[in-house]
Kinemage of the C-alpha trace (Angstrom):
@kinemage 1
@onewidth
@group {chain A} dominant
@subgroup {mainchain}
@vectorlist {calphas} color= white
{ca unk a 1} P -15.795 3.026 1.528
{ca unk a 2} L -18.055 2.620 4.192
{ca unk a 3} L -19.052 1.046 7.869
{ca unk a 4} L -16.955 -2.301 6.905
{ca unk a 5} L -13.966 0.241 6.781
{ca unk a 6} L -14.591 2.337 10.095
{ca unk a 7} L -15.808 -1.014 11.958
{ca unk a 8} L -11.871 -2.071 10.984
{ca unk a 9} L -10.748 0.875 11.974
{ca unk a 10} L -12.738 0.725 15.320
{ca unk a 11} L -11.396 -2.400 16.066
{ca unk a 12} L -7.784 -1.778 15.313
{ca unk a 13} L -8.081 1.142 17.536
{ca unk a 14} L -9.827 -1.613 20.233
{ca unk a 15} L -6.860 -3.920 20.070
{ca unk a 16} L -4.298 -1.300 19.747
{ca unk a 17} L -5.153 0.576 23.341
{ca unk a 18} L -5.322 -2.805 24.710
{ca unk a 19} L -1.926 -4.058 23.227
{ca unk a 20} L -0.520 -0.377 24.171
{ca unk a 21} L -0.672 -1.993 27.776
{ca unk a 22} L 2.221 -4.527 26.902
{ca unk a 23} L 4.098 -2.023 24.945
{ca unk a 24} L 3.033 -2.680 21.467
{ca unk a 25} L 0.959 0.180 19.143
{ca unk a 26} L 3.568 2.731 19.470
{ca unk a 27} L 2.091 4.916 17.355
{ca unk a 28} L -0.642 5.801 19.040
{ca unk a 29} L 1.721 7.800 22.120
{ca unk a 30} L 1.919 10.506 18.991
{ca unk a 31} L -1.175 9.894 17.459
{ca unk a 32} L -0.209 7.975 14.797
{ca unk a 33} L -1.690 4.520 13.012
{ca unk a 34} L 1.155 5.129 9.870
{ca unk a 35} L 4.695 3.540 9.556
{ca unk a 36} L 7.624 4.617 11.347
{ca unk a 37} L 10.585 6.103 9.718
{ca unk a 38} L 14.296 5.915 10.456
{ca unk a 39} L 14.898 9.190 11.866
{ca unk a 40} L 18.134 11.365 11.907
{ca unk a 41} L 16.881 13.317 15.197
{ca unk a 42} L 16.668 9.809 17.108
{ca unk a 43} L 20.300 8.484 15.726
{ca unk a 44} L 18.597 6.524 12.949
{ca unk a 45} L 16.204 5.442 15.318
{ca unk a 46} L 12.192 4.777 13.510
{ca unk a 47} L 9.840 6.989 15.129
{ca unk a 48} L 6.163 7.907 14.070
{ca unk a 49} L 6.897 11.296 14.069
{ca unk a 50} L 9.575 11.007 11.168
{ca unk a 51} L 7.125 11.910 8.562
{ca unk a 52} L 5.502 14.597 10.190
{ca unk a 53} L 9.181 16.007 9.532
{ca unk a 54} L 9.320 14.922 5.944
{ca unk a 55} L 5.643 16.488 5.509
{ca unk a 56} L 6.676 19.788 7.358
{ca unk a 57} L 9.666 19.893 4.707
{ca unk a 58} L 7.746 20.162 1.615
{ca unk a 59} L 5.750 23.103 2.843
{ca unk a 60} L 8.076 25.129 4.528
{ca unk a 61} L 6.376 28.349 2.486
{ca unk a 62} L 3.069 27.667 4.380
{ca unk a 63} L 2.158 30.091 6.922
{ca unk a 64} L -1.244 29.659 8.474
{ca unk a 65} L -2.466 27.187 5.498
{ca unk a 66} L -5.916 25.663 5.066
{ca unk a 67} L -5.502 22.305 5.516
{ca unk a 68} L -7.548 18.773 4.451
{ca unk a 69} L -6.152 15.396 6.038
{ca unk a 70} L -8.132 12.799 3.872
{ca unk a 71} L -8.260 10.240 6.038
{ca unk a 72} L -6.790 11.733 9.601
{ca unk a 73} L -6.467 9.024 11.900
{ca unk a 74} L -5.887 10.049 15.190
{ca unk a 75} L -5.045 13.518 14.178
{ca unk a 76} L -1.194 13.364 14.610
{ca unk a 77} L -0.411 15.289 11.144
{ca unk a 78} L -3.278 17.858 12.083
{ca unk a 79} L -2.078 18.498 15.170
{ca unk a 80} L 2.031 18.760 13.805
{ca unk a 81} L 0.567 21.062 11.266
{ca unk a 82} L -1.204 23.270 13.599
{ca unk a 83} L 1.786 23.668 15.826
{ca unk a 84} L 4.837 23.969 13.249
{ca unk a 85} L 2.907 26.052 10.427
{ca unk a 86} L 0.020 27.563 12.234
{ca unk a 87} L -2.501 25.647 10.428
{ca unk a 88} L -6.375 25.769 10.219
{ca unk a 89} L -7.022 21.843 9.961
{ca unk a 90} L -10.102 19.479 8.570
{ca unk a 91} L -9.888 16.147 9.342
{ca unk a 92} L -12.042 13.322 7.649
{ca unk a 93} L -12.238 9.841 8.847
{ca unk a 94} L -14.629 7.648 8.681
{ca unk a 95} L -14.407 5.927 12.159
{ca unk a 96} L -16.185 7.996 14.858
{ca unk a 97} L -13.692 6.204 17.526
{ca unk a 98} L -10.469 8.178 15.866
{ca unk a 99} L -12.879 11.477 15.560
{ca unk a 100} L -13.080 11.508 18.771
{ca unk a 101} L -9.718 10.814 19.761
{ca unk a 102} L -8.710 13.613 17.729
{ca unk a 103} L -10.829 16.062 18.803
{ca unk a 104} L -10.022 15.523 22.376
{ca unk a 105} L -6.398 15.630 21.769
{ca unk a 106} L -6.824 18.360 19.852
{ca unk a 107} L -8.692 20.303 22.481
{ca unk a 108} L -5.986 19.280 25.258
{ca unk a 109} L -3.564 20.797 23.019
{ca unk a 110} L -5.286 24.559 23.179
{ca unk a 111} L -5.915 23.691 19.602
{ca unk a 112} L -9.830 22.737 18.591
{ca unk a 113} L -10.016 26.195 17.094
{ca unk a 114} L -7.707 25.261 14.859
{ca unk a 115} L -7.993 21.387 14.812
{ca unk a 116} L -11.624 19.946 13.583
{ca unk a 117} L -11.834 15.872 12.603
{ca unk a 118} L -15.337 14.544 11.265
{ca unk a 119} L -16.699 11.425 10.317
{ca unk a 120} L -17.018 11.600 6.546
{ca unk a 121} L -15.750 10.291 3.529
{ca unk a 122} L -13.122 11.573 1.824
{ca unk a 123} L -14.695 11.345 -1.272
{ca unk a 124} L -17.213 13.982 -0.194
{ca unk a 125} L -14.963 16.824 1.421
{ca unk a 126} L -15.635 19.983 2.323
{ca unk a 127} L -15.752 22.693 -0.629
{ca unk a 128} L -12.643 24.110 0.991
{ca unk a 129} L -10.373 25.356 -1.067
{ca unk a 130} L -7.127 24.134 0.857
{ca unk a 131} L -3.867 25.136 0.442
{ca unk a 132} L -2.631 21.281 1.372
{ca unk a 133} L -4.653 18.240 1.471
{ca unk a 134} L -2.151 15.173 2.953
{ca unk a 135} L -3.796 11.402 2.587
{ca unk a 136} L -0.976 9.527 4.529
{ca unk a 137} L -1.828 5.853 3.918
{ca unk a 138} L -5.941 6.845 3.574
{ca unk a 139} L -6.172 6.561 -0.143
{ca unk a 140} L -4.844 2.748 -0.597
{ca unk a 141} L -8.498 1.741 0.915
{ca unk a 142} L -10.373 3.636 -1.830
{ca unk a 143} L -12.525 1.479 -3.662
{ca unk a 144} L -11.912 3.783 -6.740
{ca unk a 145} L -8.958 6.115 -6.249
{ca unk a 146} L -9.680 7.764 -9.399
{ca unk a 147} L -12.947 9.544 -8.083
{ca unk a 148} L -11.051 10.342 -4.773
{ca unk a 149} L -8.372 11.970 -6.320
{ca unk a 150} L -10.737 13.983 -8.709
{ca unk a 151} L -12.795 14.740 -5.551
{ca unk a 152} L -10.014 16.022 -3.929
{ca unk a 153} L -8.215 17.565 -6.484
{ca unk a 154} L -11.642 19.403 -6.966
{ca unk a 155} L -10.990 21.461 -3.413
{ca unk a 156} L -7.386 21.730 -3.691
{ca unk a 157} L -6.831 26.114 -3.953
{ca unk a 158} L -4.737 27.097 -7.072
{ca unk a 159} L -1.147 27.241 -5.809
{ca unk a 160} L -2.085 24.532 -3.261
{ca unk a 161} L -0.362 21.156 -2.720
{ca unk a 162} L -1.901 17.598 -2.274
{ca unk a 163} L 0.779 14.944 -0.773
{ca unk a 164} L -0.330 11.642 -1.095
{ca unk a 165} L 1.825 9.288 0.886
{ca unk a 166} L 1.297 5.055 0.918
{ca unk a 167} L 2.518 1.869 -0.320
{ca unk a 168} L 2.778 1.638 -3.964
{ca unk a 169} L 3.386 -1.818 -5.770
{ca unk a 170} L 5.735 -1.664 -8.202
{ca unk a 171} L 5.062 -3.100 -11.833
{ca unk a 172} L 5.886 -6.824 -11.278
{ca unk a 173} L 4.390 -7.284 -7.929
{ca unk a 174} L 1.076 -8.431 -9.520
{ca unk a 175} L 2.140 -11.843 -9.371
{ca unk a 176} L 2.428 -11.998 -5.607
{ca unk a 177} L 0.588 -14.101 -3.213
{ca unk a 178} L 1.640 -11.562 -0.405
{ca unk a 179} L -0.084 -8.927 -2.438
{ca unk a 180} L -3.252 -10.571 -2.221
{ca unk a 181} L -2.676 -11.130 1.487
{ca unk a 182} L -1.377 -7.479 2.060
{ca unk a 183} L -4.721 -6.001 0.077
{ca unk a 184} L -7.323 -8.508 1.798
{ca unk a 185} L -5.934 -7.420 5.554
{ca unk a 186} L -5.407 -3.818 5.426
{ca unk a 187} L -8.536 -3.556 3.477
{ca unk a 188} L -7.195 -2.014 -0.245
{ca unk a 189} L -9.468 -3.006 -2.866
{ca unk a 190} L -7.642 -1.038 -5.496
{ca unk a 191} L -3.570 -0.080 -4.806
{ca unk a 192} L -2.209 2.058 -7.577
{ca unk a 193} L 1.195 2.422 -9.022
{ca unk a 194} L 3.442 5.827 -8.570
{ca unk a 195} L 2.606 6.059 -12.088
{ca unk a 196} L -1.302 5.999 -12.033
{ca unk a 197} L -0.726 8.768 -8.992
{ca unk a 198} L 0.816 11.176 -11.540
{ca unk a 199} L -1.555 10.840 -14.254
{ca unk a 200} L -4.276 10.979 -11.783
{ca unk a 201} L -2.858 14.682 -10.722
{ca unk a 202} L -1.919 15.967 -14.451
{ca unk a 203} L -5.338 14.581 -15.660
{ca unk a 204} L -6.852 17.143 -13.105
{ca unk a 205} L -4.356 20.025 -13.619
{ca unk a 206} L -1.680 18.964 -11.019
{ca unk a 207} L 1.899 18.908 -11.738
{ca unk a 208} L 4.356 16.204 -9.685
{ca unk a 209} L 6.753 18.381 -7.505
{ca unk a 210} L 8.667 15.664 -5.866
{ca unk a 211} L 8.611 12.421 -5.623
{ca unk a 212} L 9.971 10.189 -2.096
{ca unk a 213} L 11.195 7.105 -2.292
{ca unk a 214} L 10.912 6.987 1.521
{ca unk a 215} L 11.222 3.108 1.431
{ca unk a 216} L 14.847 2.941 2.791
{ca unk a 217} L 13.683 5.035 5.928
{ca unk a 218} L 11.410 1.814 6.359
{ca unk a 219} L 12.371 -0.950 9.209
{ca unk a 220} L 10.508 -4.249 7.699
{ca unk a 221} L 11.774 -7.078 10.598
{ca unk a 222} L 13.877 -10.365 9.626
{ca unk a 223} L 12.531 -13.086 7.327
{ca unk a 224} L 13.162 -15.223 10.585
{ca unk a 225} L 10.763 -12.953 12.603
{ca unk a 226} L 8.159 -12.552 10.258
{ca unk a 227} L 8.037 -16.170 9.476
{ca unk a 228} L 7.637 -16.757 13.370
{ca unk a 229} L 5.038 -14.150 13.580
{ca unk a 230} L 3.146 -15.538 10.616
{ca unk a 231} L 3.333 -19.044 12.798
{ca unk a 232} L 1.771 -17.079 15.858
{ca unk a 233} L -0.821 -15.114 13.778
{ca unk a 234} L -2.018 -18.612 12.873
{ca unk a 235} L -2.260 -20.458 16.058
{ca unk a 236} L -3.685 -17.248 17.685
{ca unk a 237} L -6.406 -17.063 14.559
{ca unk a 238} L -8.023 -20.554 16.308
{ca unk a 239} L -9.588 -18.758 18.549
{ca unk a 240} L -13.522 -18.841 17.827
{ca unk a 241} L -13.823 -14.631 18.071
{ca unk a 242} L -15.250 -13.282 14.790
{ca unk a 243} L -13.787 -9.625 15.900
{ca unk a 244} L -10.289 -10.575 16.644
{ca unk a 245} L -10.090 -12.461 13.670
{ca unk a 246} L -10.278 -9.241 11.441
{ca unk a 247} L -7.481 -7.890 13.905
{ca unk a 248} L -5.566 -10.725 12.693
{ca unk a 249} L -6.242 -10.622 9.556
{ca unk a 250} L -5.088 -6.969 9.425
{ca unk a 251} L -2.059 -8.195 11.027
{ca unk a 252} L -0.271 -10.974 8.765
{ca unk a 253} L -1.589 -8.232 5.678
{ca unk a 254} L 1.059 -6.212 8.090
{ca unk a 255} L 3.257 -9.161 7.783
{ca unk a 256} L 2.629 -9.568 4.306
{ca unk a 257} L 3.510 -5.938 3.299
{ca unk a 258} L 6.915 -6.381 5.406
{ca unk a 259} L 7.555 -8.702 3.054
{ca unk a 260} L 6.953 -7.427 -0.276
{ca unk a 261} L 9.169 -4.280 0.904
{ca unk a 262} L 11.823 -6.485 2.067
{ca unk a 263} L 11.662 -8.166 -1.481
{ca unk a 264} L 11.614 -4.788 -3.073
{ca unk a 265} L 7.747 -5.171 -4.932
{ca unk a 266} L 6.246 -2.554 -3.019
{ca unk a 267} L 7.644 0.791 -1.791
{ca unk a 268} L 6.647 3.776 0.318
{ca unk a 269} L 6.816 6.682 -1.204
{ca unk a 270} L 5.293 10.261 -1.179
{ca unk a 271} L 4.203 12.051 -4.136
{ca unk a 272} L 3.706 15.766 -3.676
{ca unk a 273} L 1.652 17.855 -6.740
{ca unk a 274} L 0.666 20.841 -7.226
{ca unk a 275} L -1.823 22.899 -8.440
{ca unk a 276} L -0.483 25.997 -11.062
{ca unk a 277} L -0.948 29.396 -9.102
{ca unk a 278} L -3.316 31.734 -10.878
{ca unk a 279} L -1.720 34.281 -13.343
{ca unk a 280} L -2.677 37.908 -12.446
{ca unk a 281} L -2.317 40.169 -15.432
């Protein structure tokens, strides 16, 4: 990880606020740059704020936790965190664009006591310990998720959780073209199975609580529409603008991933460990 990941970042963000004018980038009204979820409080509705809800639920014990967001975005979770459970939040991204967007919604919120986001890796976090570190669609763009998770799993407090949320291939999607396509655009060098999650965790002294298949909460759009969009994508990608090509590229990887969940090869799920609770004798 490094500057080619927060100029993508910085760019998405670019081309989101400008397509936020014509009503696209949804996300970002709530802070948001993950997937929206069918939710039951909108009539089955997707909304970005879904899996705040989902996240909220498997740490219902928390009061006032210390919190890590590996990879925060635009500080949506923090903030949903800080509000429902009282938390005392670290953010780490590594574009300074979405630090700052954080931090100033944070503060307009009352909440930049309680709601800090800093450009830095999360490979290099704070010596914490945390009660919760969440990495919501951060840890697919590790070039080696096996030192993040130790990293991570290093500052996690005993009793604490880690929920790692993102799209996991399943075993026979190697053979995928839209795999390729889906890692090249969203930038993933490395995406790991469910199963290399959980021995990740027990190789470092975590347990798997619960696993999410969260995949049928997921809205992928008609073959028909994605094949159109693929069409545009192309046409559009003529255009001689070295920037907006990465935008696009990031796009039909979007495309792509629609795809490969609509074909069943890759789901979303969320994988929530924990670390044992010391023992007092």
């Amino acid at each position: 990880m490094g500057t080619g990941l927060a100029t993508y970042y910085d760019r998405l963000g670019r081309w989101n606020r400008l397509a936020h004018a014509f009503g696209y980038g949804g996300g970002r009204a709530t802070l948001t740059v993950h997937r929206a979820l069918a939710d039951p409080r909108a009539g089955g509705q997707a909304t970005f704020t879904r899996l705040h809800d989902v996240v909220l639920e498997q740490c219902q014990d928390l009061v006032h936790p210390r919190v890590l967001d590996a990879g925060c975005g635009l500080g949506g979770t923090m903030i949903a965190l800080a509000e429902a459970r009282g938390a005392d939040c670290t953010g780490l991204t590594l574009s300074p664009s979405q630090a700052a967007d954080a931090t100033a919604s944070a503060a307009q919120r009352g909440l930049a006591d309680r709601v800090r986001a800093h450009v830095q890796s999360y490979d290099d976090p704070p010596e914490g310990p945390f009660d919760l570190i969440v990495a919501i669609e951060s840890l697919a763009h590790s070039p080696d998720p096996a030192v993040s998770v130790a990293r991570l799993a290093r500052v996690l407090a005993p009793g604490g959780r880690f929920i790692v949320v993102d799209d996991m291939p399943e075993p026979d999607a190697g053979g995928s073209g839209d795999l390729d396509t889906f890692k090249a655009g969203w930038q993933c060098p490395v995406l790991w199975t469910s199963a290399r999650y959980v021995a990740a965790f027990e190789a470092h002294g975590l347990h798997l609580e619960t696993r999410l298949d969260l995949t049928p909460q997921c809205r992928p759009r008609s073959h028909a529409r994605l094949t159109a969009l693929v069409a545009l994508n192309r046409v559009v990608r003529m255009l001689p603008l070295a920037s907006l090509r990465q935008v696009l590229d990031s796009h039909r990887g979007g495309l792509a991933l629609e795809r490969l969940t609509r074909n069943g090869l890759v789901r979303y799920q969320a994988l929530i460990a924990r670390r044992p609770a010391l023992q007092v004798s």
